[in-house]
C-alpha positions in Angstrom: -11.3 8.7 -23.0 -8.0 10.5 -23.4 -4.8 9.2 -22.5 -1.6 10.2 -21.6 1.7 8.5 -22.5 4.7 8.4 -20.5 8.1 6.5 -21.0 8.9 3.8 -17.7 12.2 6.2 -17.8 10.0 9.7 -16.9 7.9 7.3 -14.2 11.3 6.2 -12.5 12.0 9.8 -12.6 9.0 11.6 -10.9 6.3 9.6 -10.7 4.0 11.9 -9.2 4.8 14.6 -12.1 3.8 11.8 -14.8 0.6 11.2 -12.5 -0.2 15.2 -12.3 0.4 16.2 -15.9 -1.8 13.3 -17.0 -4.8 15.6 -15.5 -6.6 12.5 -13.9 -7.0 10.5 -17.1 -5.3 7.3 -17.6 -1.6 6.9 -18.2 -0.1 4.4 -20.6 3.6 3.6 -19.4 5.5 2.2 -22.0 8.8 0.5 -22.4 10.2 0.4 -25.5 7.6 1.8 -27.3 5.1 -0.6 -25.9 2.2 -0.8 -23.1 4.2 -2.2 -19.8 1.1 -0.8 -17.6 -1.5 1.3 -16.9 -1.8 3.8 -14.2 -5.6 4.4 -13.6 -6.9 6.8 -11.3 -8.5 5.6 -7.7 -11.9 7.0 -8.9 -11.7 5.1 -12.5 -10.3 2.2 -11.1 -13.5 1.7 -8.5 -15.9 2.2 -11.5 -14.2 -0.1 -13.8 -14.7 -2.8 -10.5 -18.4 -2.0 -10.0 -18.6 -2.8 -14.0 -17.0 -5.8 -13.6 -19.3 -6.8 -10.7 -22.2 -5.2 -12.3 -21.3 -7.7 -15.5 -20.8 -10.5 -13.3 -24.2 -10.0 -12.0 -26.2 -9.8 -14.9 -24.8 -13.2 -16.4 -26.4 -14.8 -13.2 -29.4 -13.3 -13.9 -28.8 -14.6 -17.7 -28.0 -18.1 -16.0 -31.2 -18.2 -13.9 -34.3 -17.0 -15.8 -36.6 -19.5 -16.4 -35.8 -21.1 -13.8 -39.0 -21.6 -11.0 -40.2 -18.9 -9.1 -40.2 -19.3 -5.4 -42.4 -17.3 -3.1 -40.9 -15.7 0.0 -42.1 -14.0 2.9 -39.8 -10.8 3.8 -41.2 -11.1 7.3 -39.8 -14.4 7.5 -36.3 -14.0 6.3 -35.7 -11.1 8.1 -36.5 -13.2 11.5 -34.0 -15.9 10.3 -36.8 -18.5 10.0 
């Protein structure tokens, strides 16, 4: 995954320009010389949350196998019984 690079100076200055000429990758702001933040796009961002929940999920299912079984009746839960 490329990145782009931008000084917290070039952000203060025109943030949107830093944003465009990144291209939709990642930007790594840094002040002096070192990571302060990351800009992520709104489309990266949302997958990096649906990893995260995706993750999340698995180690419940980690958590419960071997645990009993229990037999359900869609019918039924879909009444409210």
């Amino acid at each position: 995954m490329p990145k782009t690079f931008a000084v917290l100076a070039d952000l203060k200055k025109d943030p949107m320009g830093v944003l465009r000429a990144a291209n939709g990758y990642t930007v790594v702001i840094l002040d002096r010389n070192a990571p302060a933040f990351y800009a992520v796009p709104p489309e990266r961002y949302e997958a990096m949350l649906e990893m995260i929940d995706d993750a999340r999920l698995a180690e419940l299912v980690r958590q419960r196998q071997g645990e009993p079984a229990v037999r359900v009746d869609i019918d039924e839960l879909i009444a409210g019984n």
